[in-house]
Every structure is written in structure tokens, then in C-alpha cells.
C-alpha positions in Angstrom: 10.4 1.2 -17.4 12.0 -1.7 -18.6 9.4 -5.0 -19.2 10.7 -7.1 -16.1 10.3 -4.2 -13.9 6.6 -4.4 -15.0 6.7 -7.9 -14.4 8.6 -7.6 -10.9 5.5 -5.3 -9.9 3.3 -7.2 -10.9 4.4 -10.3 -8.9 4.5 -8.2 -5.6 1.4 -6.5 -6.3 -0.1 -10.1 -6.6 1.2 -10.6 -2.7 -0.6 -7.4 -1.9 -4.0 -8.4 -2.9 -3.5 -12.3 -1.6 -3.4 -9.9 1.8 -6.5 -7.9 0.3 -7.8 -11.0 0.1 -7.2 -12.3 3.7 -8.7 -9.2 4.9 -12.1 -9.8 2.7 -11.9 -12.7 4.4 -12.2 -11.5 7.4 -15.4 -8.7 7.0 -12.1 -5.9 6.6 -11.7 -3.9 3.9 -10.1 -5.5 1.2 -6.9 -3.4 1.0 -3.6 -5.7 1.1 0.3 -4.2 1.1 3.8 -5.5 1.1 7.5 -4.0 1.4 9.6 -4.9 -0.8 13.3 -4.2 -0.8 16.1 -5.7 -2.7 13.6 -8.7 -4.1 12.8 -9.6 -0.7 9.4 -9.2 1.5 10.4 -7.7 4.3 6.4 -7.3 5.3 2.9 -8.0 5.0 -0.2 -6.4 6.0 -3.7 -6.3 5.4 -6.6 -4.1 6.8 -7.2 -4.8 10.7 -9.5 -2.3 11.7 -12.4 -4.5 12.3 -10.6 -6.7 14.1 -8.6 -4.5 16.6 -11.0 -1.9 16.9 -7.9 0.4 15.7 -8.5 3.4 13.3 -4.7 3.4 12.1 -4.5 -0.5 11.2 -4.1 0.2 7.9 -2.7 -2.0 5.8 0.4 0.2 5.1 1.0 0.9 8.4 0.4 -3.0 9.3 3.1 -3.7 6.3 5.6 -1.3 8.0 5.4 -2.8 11.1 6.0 -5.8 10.3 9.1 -5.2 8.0 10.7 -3.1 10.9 12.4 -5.8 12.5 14.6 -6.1 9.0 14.9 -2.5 8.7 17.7 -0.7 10.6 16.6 2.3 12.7 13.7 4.4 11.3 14.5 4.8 7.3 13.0 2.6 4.4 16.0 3.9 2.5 15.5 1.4 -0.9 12.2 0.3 0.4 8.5 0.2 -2.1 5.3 -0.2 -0.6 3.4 -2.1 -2.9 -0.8 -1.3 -2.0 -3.8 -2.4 -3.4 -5.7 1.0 -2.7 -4.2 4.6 -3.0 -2.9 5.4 0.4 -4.9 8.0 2.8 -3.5 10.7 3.9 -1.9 9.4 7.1 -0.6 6.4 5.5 1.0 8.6 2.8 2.5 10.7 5.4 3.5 7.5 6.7 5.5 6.6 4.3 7.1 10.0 3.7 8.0 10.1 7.2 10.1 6.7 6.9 11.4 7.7 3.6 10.0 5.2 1.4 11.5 5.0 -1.9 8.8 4.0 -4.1 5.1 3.3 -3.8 3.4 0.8 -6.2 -0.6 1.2 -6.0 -3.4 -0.7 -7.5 -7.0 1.0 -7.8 -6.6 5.1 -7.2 -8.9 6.8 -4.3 -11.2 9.8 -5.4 -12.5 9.7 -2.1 -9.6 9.3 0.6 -6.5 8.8 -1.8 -3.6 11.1 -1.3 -1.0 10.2 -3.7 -2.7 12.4 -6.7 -6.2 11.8 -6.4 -7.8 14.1 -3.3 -3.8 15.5 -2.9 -0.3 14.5 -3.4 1.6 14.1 -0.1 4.4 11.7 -1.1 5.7 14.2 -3.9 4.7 17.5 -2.3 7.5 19.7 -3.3 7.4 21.4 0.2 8.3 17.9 1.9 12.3 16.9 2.8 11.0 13.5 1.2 9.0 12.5 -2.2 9.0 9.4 -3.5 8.2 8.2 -7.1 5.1 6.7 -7.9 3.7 4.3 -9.8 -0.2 4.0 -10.1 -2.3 1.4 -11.7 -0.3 -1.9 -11.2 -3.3 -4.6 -11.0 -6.0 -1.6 -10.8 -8.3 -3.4 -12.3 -8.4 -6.9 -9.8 -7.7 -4.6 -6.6 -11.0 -2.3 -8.3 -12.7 -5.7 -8.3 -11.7 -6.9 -4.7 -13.3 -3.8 -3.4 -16.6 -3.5 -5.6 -17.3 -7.2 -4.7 -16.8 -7.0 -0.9 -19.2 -3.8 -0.7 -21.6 -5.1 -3.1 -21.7 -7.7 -0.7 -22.7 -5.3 2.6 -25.7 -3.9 0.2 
């Protein structure tokens, strides 16, 4: 990887957790996302569970929705999610459903994570669809974002 593609994920990884931190905000789960395609947002999400009393308002899936309206017909084709949090296993699935190109992730999951901690759905070889990976960008300040908001429900 070449330095400003470090630098380019950095920067959008930086608009994920500003939406990590509007859900902190909020008493949600500091987990923030953002599509990115061609150097553009196309959308933003944060956790909205809380809020909407909705099990799947994931951040991911709040991300997706939102870039849909830029996005013609079902396919991320050239599309990365950038996350603050490993995706679960429906929001990985998510994402190899709308054949996402690239996920970006922050802090990994041991407990709900499936993009190589509890499994690896977005590059199961069995899929039609895998998408490359990178884990780690900003682990340390998305790690922090979520040990603060919990130590602060203790």
C-alpha cells in the first residue's frame, strides 16, 4: 500500500468515528461508518438502535442507506465501507450481498466481529463475492471510543 492510500484511509476513517462519536452522544454504541467511492461520501451512519428501537440500525447498514440514493440499482461496485468496529455478521453479509469492494475497519471484534475474528464472511471462499480487507485503520481511537462509553454505563 502506497503512503497516501494510508493517509486517504485515515481521513475517512476520521469521518467514521466523528459518526461514532455522534452516536456516543446519543447513549448508542459508539460505532460510526462511511462509503466512500471515487473520493467522495456517498454516506454516513452511526449506531441507531437505541433510538429507533431497531435491531438492524447498524451503523453499516445506516451508511448503506444513506449512500443508496448515489448508487445505481443494488451494487456498491467500487464502493469501501470505512467502520469503526469489525462488522457482525449480518452487516458483513450486508456488505457481501451489495458487493462492496473494500472494507476499512478500526478496532477488531472477538466477540461479534465477522471479518476474521469470530469468522470471515466477506472473504469466504464459498461466496460469489469477497472483498479485500483492511483491519486496524485508527484501532486504537475507535478501541478508545468504545472502552470510554462502557466504562461509563459501569
Amino acid at each position: 500500500m502506497r503512503g497516501n492510500d494510508i493517509e486517504s484511509m485515515d481521513g475517512w476513517m476520521e469521518e467514521a468515528l466523528d459518526q461514532a462519536r455522534v452516536a456516543a452522544a446519543s447513549g448508542e454504541v459508539p460505532v460510526g461508518a462511511v462509503v466512500v467511492r471515487g473520493g467522495e461520501v456517498l454516506g454516513r451512519g452511526h449506531n441507531r438502535r437505541e433510538e429507533r428501537g431497531d435491531p438492524v440500525a447498524h451503523a453499516e447498514l445506516e451508511a448503506i442507506a444513506g449512500a443508496r440514493r448515489f448508487v445505481e440499482g443494488w451494487r456498491f461496485e467500487g464502493c469501501t465501507m470505512y467502520v469503526t468496529l469489525e462488522p457482525c455478521a449480518m452487516c458483513a453479509g450486508a456488505l457481501v450481498n451489495a458487493r462492496f469492494e473494500r472494507l476499512v475497519f478500526g478496532a477488531a471484534d472477538p466477540k461479534a466481529g465477522f471479518c476474521g475474528s469470530l469468522g470471515d464472511l466477506v472473504r469466504d471462499p464459498r461466496l460469489n463475492h469477497r472483498l479485500e480487507v483492511v483491519a486496524g485503520v485508527r484501532a486504537a481511537d475507535s478501541s478508545r471510543l468504545l472502552k470510554v462509553f462502557f466504562a461509563g454505563l459501569r
